[in-house]
Biopython code that builds the backbone (N, CA, C, O; Angstrom):
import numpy as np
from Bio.PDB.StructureBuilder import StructureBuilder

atoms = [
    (1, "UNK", "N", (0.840, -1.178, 0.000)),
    (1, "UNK", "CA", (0.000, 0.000, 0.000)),
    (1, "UNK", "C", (0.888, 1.246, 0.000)),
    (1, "UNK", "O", (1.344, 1.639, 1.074)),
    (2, "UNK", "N", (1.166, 1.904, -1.164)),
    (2, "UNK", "CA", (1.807, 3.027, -1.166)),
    (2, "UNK", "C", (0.676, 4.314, -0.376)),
    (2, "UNK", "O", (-0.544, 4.471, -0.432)),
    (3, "UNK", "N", (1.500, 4.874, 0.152)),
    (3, "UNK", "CA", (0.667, 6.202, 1.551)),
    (3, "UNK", "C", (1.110, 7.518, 0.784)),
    (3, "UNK", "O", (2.014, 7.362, -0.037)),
    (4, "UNK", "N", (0.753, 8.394, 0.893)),
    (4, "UNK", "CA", (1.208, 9.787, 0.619)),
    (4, "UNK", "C", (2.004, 10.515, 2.015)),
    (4, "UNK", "O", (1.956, 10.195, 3.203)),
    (5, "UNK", "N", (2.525, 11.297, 1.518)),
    (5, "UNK", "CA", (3.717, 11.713, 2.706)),
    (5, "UNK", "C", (2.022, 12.388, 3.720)),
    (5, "UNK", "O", (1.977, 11.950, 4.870)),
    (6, "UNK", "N", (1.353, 12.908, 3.495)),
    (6, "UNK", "CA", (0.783, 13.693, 4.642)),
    (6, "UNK", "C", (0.019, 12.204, 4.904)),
    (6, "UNK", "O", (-0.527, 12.155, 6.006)),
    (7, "UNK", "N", (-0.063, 11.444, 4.392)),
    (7, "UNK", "CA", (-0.936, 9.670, 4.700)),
    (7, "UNK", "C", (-0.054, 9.677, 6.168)),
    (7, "UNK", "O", (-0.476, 9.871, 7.308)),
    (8, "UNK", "N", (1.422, 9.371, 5.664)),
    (8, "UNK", "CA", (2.312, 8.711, 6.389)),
    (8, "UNK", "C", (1.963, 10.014, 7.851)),
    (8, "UNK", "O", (1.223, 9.561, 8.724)),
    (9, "UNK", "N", (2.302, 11.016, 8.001)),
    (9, "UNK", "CA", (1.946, 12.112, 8.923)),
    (9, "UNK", "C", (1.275, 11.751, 9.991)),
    (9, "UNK", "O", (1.608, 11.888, 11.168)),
    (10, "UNK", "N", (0.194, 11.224, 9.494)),
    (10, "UNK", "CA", (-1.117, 11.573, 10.024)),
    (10, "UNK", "C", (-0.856, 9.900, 10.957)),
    (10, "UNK", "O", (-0.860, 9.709, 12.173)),
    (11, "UNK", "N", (-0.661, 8.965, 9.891)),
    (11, "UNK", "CA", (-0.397, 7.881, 10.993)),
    (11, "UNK", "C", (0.481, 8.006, 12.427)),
    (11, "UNK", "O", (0.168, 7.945, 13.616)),
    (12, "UNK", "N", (1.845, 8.230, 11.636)),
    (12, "UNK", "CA", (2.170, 9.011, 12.939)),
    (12, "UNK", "C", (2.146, 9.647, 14.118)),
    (12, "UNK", "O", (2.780, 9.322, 15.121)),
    (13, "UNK", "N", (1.053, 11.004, 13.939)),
    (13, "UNK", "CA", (0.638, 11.627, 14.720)),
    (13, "UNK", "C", (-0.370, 10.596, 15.579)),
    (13, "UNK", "O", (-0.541, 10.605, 16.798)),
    (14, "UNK", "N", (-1.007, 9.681, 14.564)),
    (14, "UNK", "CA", (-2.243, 9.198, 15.390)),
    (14, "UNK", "C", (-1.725, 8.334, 16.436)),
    (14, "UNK", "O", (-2.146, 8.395, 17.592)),
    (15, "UNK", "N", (-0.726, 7.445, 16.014)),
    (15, "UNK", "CA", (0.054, 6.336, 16.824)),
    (15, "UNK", "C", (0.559, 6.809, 17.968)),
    (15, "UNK", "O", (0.727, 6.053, 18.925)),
    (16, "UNK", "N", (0.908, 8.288, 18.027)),
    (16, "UNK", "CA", (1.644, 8.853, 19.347)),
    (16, "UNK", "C", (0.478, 9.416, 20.077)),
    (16, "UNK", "O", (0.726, 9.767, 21.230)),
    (17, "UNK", "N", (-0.362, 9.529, 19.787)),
    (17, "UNK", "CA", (-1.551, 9.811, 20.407)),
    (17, "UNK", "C", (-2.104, 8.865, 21.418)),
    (17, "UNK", "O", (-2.852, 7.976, 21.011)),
    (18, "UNK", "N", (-1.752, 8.973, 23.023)),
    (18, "UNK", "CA", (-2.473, 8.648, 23.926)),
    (18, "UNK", "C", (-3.840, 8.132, 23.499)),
    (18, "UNK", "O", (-3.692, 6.984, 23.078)),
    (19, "UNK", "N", (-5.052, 8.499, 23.440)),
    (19, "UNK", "CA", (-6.327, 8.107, 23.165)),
    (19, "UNK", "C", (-6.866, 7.677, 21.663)),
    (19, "UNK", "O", (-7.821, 6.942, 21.407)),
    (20, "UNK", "N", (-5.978, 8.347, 20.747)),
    (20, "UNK", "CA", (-6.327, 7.538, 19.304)),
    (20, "UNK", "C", (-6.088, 5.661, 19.644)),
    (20, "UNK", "O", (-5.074, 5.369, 20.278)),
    (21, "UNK", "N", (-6.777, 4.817, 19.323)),
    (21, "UNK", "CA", (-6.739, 3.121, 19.315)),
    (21, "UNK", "C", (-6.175, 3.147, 18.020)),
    (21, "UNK", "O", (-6.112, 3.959, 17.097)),
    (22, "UNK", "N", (-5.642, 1.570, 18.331)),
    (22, "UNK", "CA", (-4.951, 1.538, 17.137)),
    (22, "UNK", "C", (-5.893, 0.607, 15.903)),
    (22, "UNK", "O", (-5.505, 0.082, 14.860)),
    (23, "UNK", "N", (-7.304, 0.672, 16.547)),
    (23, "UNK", "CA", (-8.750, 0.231, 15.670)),
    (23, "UNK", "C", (-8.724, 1.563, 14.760)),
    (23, "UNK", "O", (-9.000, 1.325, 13.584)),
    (24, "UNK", "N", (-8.433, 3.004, 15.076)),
    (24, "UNK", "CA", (-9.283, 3.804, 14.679)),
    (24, "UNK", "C", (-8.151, 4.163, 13.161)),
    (24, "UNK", "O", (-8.509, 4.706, 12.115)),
    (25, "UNK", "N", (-6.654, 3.614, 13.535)),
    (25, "UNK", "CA", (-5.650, 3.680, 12.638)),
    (25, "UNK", "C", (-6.269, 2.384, 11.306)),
    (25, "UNK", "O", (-6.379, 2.666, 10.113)),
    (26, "UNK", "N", (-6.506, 1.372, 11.751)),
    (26, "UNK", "CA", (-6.888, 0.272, 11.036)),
    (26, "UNK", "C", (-8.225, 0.730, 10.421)),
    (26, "UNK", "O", (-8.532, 0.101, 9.409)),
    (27, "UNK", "N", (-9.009, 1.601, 10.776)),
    (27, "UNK", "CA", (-10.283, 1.851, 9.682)),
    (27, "UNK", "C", (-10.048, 2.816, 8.868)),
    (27, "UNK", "O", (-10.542, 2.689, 7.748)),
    (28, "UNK", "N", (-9.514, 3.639, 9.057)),
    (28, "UNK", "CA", (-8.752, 4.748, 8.504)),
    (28, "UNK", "C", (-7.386, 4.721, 7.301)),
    (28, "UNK", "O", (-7.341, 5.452, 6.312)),
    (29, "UNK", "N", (-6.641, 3.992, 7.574)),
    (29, "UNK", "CA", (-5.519, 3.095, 7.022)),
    (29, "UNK", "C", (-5.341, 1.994, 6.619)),
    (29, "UNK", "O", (-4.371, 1.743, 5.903)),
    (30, "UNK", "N", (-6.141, 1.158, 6.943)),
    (30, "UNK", "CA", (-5.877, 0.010, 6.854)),
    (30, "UNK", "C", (-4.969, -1.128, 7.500)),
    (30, "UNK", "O", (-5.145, -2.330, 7.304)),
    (31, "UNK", "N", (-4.214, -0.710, 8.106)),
    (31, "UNK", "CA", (-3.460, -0.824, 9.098)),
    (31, "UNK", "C", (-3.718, -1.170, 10.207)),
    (31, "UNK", "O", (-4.220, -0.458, 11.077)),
    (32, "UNK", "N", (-3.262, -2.815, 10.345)),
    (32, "UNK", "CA", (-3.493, -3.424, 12.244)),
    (32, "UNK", "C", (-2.357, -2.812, 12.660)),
    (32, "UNK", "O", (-1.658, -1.978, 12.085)),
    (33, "UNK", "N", (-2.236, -3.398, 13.886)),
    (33, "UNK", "CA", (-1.698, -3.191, 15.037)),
    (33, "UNK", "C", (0.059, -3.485, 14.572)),
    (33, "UNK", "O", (0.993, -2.692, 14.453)),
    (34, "UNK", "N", (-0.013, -4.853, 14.404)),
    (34, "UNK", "CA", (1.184, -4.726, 14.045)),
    (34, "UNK", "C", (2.173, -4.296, 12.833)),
    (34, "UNK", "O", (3.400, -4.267, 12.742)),
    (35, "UNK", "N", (1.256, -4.015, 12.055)),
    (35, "UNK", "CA", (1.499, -3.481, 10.473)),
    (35, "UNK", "C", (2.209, -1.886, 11.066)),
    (35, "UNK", "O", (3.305, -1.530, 10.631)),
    (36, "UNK", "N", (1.387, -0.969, 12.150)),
    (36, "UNK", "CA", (1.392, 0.211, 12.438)),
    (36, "UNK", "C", (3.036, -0.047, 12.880)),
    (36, "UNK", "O", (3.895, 0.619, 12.302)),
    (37, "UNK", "N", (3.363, -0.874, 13.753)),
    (37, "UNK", "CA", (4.669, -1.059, 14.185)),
    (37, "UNK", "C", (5.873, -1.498, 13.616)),
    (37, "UNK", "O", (7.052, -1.385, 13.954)),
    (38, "UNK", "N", (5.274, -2.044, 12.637)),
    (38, "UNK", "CA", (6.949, -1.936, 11.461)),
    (38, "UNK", "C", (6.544, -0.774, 10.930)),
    (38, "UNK", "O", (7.404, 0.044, 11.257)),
    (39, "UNK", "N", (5.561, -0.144, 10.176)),
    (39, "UNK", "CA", (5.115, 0.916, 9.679)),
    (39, "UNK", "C", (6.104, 1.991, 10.538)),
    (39, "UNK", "O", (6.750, 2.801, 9.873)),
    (40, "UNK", "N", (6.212, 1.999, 11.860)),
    (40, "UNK", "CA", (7.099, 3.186, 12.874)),
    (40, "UNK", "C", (8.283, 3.087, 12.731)),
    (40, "UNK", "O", (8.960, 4.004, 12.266)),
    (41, "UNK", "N", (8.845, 1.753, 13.171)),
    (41, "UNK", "CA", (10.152, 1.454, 12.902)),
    (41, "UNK", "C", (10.451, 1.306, 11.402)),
    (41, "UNK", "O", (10.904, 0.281, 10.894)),
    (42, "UNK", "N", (10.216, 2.184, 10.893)),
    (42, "UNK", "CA", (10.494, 1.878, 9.718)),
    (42, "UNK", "C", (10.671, 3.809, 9.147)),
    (42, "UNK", "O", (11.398, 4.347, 8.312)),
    (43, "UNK", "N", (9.720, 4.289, 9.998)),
    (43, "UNK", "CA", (9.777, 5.936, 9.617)),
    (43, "UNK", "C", (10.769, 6.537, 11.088)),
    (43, "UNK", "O", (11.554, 7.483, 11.036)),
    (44, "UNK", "N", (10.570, 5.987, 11.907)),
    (44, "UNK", "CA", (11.677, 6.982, 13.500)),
    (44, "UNK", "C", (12.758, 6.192, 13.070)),
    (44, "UNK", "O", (12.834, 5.160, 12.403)),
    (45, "UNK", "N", (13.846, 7.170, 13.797)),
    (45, "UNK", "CA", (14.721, 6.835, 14.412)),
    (45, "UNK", "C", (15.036, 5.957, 15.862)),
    (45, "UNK", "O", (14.736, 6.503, 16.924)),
    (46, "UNK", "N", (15.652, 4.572, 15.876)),
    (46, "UNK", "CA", (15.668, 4.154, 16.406)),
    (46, "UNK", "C", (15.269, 4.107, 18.202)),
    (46, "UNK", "O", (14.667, 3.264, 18.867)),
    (47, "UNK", "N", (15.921, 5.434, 18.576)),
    (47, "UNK", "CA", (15.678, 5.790, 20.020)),
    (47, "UNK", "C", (14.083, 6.056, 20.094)),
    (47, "UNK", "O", (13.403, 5.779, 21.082)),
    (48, "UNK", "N", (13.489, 6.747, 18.667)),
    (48, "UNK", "CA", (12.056, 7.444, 19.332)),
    (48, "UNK", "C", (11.126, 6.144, 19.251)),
    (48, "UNK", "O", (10.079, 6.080, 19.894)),
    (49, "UNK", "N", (11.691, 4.850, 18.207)),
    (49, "UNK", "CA", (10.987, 3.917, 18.455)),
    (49, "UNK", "C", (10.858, 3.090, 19.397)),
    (49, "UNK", "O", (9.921, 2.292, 19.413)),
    (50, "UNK", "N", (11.638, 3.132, 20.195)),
    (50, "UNK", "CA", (11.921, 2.684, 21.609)),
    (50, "UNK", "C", (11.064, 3.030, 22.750)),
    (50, "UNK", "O", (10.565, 2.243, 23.553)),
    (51, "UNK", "N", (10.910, 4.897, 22.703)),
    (51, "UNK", "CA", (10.248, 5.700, 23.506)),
    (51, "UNK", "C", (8.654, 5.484, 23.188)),
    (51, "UNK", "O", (7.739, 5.310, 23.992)),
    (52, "UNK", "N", (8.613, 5.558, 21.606)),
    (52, "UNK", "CA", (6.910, 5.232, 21.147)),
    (52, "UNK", "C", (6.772, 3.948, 21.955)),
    (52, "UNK", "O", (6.143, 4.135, 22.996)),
    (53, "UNK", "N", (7.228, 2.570, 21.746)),
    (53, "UNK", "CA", (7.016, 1.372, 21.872)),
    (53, "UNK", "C", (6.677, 1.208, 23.728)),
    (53, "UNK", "O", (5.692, 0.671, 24.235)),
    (54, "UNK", "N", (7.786, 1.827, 24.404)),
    (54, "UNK", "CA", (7.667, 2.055, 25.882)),
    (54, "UNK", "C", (6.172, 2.689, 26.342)),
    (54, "UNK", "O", (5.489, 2.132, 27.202)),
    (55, "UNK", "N", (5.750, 3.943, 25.649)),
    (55, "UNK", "CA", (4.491, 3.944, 25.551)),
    (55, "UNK", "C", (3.287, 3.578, 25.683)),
    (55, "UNK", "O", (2.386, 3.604, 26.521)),
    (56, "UNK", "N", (3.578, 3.079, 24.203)),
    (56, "UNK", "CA", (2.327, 2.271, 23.839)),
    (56, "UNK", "C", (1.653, 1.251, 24.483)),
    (56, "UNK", "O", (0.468, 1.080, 24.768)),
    (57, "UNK", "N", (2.983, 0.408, 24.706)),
    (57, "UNK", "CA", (2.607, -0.541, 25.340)),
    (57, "UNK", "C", (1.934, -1.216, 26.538)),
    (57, "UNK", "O", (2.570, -1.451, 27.565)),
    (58, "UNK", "N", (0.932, -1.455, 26.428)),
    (58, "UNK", "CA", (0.341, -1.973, 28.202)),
    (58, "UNK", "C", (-0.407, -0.560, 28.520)),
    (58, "UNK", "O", (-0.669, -0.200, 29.667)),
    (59, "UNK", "N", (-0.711, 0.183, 27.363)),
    (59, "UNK", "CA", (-1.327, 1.436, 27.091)),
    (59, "UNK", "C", (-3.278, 1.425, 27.228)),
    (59, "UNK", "O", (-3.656, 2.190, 26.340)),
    (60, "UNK", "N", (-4.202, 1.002, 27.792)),
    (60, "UNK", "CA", (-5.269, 0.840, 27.686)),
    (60, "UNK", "C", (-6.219, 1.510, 26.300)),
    (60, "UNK", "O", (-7.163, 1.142, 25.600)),
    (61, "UNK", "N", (-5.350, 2.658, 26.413)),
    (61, "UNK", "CA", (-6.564, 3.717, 25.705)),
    (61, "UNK", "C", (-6.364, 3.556, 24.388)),
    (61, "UNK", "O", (-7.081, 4.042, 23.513)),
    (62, "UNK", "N", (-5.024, 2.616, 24.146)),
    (62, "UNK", "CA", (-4.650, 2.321, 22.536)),
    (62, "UNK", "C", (-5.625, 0.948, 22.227)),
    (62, "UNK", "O", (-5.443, 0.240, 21.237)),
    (63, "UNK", "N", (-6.199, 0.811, 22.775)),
    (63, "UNK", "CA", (-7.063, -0.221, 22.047)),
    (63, "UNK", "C", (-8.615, -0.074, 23.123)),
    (63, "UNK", "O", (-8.756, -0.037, 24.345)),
    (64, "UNK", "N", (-9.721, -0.012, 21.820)),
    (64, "UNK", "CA", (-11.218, 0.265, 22.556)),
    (64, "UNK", "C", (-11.593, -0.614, 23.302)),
    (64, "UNK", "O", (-12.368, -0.222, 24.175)),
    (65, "UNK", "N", (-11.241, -2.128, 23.311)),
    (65, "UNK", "CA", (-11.463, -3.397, 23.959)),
    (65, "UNK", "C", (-10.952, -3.129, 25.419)),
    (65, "UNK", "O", (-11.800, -3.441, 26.254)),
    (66, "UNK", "N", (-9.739, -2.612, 25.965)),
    (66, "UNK", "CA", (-8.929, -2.157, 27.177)),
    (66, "UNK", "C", (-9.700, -0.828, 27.708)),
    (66, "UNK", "O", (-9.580, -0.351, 28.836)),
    (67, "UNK", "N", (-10.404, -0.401, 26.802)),
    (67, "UNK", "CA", (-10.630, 1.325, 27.228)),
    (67, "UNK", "C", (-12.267, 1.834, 28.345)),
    (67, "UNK", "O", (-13.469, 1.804, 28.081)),
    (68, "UNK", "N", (-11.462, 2.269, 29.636)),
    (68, "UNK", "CA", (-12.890, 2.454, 30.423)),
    (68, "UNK", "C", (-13.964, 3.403, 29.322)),
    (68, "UNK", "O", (-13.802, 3.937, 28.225)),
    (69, "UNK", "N", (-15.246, 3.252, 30.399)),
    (69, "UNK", "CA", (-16.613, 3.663, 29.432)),
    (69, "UNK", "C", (-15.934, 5.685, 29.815)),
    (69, "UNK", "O", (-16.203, 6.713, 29.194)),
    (70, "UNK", "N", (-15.441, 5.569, 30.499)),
    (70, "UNK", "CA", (-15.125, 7.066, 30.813)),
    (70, "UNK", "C", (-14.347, 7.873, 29.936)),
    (70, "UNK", "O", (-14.208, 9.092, 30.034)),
    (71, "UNK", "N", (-13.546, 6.679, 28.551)),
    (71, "UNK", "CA", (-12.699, 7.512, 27.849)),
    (71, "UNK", "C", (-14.157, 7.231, 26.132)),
    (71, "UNK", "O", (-14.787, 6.276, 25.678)),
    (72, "UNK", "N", (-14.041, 8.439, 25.860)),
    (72, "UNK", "CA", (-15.599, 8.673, 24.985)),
    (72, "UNK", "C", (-14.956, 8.985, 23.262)),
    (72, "UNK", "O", (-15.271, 8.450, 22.199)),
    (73, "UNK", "N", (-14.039, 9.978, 23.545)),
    (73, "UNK", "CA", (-13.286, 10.753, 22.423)),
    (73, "UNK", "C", (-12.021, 9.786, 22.332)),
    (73, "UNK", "O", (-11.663, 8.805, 22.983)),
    (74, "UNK", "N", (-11.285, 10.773, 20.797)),
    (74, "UNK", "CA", (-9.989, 9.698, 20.431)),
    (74, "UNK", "C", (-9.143, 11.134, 20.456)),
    (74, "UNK", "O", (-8.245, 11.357, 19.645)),
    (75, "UNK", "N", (-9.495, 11.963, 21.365)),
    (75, "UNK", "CA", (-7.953, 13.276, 21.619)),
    (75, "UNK", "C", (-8.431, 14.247, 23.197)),
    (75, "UNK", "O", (-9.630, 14.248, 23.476)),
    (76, "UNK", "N", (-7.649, 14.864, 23.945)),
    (76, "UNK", "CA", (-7.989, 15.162, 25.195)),
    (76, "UNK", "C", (-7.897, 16.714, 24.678)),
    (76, "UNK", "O", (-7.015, 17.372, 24.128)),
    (77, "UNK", "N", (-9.207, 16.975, 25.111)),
    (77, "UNK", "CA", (-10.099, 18.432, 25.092)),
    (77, "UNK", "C", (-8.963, 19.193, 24.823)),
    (77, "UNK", "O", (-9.237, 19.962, 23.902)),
    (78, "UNK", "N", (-7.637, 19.355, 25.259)),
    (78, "UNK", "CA", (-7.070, 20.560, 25.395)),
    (78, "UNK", "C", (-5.779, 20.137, 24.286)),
    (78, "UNK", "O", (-4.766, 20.772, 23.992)),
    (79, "UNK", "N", (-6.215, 18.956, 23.871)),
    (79, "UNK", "CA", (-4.642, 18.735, 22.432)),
    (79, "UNK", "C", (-4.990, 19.771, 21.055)),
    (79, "UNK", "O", (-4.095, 20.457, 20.562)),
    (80, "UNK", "N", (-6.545, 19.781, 20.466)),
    (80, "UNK", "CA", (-6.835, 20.812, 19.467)),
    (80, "UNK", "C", (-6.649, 22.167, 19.896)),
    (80, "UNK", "O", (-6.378, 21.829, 21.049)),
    (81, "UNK", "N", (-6.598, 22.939, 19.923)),
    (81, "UNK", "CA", (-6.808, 24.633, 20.318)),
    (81, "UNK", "C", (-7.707, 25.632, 19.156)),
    (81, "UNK", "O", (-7.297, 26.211, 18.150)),
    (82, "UNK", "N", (-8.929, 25.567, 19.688)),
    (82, "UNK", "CA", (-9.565, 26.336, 18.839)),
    (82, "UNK", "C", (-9.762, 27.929, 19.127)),
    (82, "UNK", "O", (-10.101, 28.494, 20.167)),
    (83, "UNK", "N", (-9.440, 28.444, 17.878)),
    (83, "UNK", "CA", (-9.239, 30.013, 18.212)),
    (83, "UNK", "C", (-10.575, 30.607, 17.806)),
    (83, "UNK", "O", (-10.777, 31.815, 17.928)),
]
sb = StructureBuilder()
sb.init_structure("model")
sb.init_model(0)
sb.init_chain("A")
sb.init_seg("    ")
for serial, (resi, resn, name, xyz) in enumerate(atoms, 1):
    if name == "N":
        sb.init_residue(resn, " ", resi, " ")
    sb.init_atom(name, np.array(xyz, "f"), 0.0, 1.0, " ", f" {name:<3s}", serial, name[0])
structure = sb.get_structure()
């Protein structure tokens, strides 16, 4: 699946995203879970894939199946800034 550079972006951004799941990357992209993770290691540099992976991992809110009824949205009120 060839991506367009702002394709590739956006995955990115979404993957480092606390509350984005990595369901919402896979409807959007096409992209499971582990596709997203060579997909990373494949665009960072080694150290930030380390730091993403430390993350992610054991992360609840990255997957809707793990996620309390209390988390509703896929970004925290104060990450957009609307002017």
């Amino acid at each position: 699946m060839a991506l367009l550079a702002d394709e590739e972006s956006r995955i990115i951004e979404m993957a480092w995203e606390d509350r984005t799941p990595f369901e919402a990357i896979a409807q959007q992209f096409q992209l499971q879970e582990p596709e997203v993770i060579k997909f990373m290691r494949s665009r960072l540099k080694p150290r930030s894939f380390r730091v993403w992976r430390e993350r992610v991992s054991g992360r609840t809110t990255k997957h809707v199946k793990l996620r309390g009824d209390d988390v509703t949205r896929g970004y925290c009120p104060t990450q957009y800034k609307h002017r």
